[in-house]
N, C-alpha and C positions, 0 to 999 in steps of 0.2 A: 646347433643341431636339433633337428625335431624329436621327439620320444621316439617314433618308428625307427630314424639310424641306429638309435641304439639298443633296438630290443630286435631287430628284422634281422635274419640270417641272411647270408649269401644264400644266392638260389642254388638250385640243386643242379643247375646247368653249369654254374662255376665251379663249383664240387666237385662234378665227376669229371672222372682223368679219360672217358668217352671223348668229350670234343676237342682232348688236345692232338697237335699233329705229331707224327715222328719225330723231327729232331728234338721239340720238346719234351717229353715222353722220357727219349733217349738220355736226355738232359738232368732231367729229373732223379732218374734209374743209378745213374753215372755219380749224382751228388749222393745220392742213399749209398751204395756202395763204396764209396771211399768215405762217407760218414763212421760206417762200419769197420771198414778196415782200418782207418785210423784209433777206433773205440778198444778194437780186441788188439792191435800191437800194443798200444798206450799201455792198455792193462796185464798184458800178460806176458812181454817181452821184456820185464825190467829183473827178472829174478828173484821177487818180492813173494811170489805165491806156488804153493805146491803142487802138485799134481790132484791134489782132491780142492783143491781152491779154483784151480784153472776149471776146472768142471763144472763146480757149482757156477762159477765167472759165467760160462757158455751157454748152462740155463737159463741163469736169470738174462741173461742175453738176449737170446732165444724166446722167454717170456715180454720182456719190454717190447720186441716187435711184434708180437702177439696183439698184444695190449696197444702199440702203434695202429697194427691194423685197424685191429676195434673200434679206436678213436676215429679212424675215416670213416669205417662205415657207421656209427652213429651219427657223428657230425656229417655227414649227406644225405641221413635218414634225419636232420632236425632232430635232435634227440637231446636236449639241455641236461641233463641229469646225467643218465650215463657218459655223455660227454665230459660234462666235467669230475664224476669218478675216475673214469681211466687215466685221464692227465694228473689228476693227486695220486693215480698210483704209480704213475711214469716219473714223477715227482718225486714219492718216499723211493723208488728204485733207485735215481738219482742220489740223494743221499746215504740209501744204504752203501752207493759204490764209492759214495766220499769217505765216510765212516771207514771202511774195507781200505782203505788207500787207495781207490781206483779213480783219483781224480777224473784221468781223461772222459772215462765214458761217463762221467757224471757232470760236465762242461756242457757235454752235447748234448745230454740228455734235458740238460736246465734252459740250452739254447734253442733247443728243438721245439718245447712245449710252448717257450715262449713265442715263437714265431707261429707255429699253428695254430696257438690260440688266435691269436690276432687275424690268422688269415682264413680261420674256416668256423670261428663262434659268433655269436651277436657280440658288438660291443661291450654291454653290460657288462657279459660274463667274460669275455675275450679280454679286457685290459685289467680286469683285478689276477685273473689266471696268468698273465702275462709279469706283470707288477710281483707278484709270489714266486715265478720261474728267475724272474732276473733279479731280485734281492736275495736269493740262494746263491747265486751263480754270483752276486757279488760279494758276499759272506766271504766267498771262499777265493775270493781273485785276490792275487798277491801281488799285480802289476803296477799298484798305484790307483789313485784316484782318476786321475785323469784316463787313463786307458779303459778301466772299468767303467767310467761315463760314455767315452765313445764307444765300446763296443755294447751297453746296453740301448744307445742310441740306433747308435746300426743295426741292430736287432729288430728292435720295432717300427723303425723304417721301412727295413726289411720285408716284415712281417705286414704292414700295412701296405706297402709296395704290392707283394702276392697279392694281396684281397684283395684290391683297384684292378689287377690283370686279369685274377678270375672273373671278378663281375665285368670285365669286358669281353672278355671269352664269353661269358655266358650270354649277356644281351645280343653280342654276335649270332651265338648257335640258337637265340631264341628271334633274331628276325631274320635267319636263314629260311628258319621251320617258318612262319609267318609269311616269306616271300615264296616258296615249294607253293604253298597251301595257298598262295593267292594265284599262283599261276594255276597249279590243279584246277581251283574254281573256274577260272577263266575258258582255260581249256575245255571243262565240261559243258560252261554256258555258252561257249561257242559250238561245241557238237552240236548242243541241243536246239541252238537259233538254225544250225542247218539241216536237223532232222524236221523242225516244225516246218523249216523251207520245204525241204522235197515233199514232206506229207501235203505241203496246199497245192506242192503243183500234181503232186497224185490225185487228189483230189477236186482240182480245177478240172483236168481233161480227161482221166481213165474211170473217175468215178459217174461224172458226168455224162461220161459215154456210154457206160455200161446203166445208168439209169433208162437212157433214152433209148438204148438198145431194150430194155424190159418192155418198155411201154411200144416200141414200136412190133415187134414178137407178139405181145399182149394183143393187142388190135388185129394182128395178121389174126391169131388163132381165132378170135370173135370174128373175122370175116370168113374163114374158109367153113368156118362152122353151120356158118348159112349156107354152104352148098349142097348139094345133092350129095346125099352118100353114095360111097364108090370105092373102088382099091385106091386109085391114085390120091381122090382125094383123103384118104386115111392115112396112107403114107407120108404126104407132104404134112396132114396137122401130127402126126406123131412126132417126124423131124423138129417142128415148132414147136412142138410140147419140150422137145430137147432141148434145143438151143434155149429158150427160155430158161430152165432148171439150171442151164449152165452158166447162164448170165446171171442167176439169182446168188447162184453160188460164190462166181466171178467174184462179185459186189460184193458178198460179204466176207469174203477172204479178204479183199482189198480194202472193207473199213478195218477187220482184224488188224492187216496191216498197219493199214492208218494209226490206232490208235497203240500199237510199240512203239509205232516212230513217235509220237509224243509222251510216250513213257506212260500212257494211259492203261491198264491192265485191270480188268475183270478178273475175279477170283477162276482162279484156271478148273478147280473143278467144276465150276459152273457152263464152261466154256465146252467141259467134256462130256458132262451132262445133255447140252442142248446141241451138241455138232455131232459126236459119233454116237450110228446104231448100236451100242452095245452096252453091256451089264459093266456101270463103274464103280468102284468102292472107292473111298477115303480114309487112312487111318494117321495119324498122330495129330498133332498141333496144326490145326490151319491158321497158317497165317498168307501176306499178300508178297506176291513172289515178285520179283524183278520182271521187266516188260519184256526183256530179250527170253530169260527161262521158264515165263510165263505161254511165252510164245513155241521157245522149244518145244517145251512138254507136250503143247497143244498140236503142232506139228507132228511129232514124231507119233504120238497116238493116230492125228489120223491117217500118215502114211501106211504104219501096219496095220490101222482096221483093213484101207482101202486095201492093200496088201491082201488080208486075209477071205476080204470078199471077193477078189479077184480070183483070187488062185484053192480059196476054199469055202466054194460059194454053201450057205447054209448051216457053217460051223459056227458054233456057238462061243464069242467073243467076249474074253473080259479083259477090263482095263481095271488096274489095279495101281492106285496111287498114292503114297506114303510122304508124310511129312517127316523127316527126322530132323535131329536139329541142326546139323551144318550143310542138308541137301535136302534135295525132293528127288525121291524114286517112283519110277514109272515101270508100269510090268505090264506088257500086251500079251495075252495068250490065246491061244483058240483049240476048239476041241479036234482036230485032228481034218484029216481029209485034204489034206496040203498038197501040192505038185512038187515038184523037182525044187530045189535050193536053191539052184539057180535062178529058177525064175522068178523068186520075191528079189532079188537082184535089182529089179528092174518094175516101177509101176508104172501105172495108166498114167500119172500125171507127170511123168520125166526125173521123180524123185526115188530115191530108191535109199537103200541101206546105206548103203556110201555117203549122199548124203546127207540121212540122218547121224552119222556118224561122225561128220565132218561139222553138221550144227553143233554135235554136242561139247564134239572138244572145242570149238573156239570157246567156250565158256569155262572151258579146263574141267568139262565132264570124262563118264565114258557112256558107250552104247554095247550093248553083245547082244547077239543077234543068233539061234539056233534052234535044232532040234528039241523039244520037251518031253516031260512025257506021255502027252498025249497027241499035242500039234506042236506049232512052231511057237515060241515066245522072245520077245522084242527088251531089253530089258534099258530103262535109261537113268541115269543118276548125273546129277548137274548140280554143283553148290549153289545154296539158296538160304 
């Protein structure tokens, strides 16, 4: 054996009684309890001890499982030292219940340390703790030599038996987590080979289009320009003047677009800065947001600026946007001068409170949406 077998713990996956199933569990529970029950009739159904004997018996009972507990969670917390205290004191308890007459519970309690040590210590320390628990227990055994060999045999069998099952329990529950985590992977580098898909073909034909749309717009308005001024002819370049403004826009909603689909994200208050007309603050920790909550944020602001220039044209707007540390909060406000309620319902571009409200919960946000006290305020919060 190399030095590592015998200085290495069981991992802390075999340890813990987390990755056993039920019937094992059940199993386990079943053998504690009639361990028990066997310990307290052994010792206090023979007529040997009093009524203040039987008491103290229940304590110190009572304390060795104490002290049992301990010992697992040290020993799954790695912990060499305390570990092996608690077992020399599960150990002198043991003998103080030989000492007392109490054989029985001092049998199980010689067989118990002995077996745990073996199945939840590093070697090193696990077979001389083991070696100490069954040279007590053979002290005291009256069965003969031969009996006393095989049941110290069976013991550490036993005992080493456990520890080979845990550590395969555990290598189990650590390439489970291992297989999750590689399918997760997978699963995300597939989303994202089909988001960079859609984002080229958006960008093969709609970004395309809308380029050549700018430039061919562009050109009308340098031609009409040359002509005689006139009503009509002012008309039709105003139009132009429009469709152009909306294609520029088009375009760049649609790289915005583009680059969440590739998880590409701009610091969002920079986003707020150069896209919506209004007065924006930033307060706590900047840091860089996820592309999809980068994108909310940036959305929902500009539906209720648009909103508020819509329906409150000339009211003085702030976006107010807060970094806290498990979200990013967004506050649209404006100074009053609002229509009806209903009609921020509904904006000029087809998007409306709804579904700013429905972007935010897919993210396991919220959005509230009402009356202030001066205008309307938009308020949006989305883990970040």
């Amino acid at each position: 054996m190399t030095g590592a077998i015998w200085t290495s713990w069981p991992s802390r996956e075999a340890l813990s009684a987390g990755n056993r199933t039920r019937p094992r569990a059940l199993i386990a529970w079943s053998v504690r309890v009639v361990l028990l029950t066997v310990m307290l009739w052994g010792a206090f159904t023979s007529g040997r001890f009093g009524p203040w004997e039987v008491a103290l018996g229940l304590v110190g009972v009572a304390g060795c499982a104490v002290a049992a507990w301990a010992f697992f969670r040290t020993s799954l917390e790695h912990r060499p030292w305390p570990s092996l205290a608690l077992l020399a004191l599960l150990m002198v308890a043991a003998l103080g219940a030989q000492q007392a007459g109490a054989r029985v519970p001092a049998v199980i309690l010689w067989c118990g340390c002995a077996v745990s040590a073996l199945e939840r210590l590093p070697l090193a320390a696990g077979l001389p703790a083991t070696a100490v628990a069954l040279g007590a227990y053979a002290a005291v055994d009256t069965g003969g030599w031969l009996n006393t060999a095989i049941t110290t045999g069976g013991l550490c069998l036993a005992g080493y038996v456990l520890r080979l099952d845990a550590e395969a329990r555990g290598s189990a529950q650590r390439l489970l987590v291992q297989e999750r985590a590689a399918r997760a992977a997978e699963a995300e580098t597939a989303a994202l080979d089909e988001r960079a898909r859609i984002a080229r073909e958006i960008h093969d034909v709609l970004a395309h289009s809308l380029s050549a749309q700018l430039v061919h717009l562009e050109a009308t308005r340098l031609l009409i320009e040359r002509e005689p001024a006139g009503g009509f002819r002012d008309r039709v370049l105003e139009r132009v003047v429009v469709a152009r403004s909306m294609a520029r826009e088009a375009l760049t909603e649609t790289r915005h677009a583009l680059s969440a689909l590739r998880g590409e994200a701009s610091p969002v208050e920079r986003q707020l800065a150069a896209a919506e007309p209004a007065e924006v603050s930033v307060t706590g920790e900047q840091r860089t947001l996820t592309a999809e909550a980068s994108q909310t944020v940036r959305r929902v602001a500009q539906e209720a600026v648009t909103n508020v220039r819509k329906h409150a044209p000339g009211a003085r707007v702030l976006v107010r946007l807060e970094y806290l540390p498990d979200e990013v909060a967004l506050e649209v406000t404006d100074s009053g001068g609002r229509g009806p309620e209903e009609e921020l319902a509904v904006s000029g571009s087809g998007y409306g409170l709804l579904g700013m409200r429905e972007r935010a919960e897919l993210l396991g946000g919220t959005l509230e949406a009402g009356p202030g006290e001066e205008g309307f305020v938009v308020t949006l919060r989305v883990p970040a």
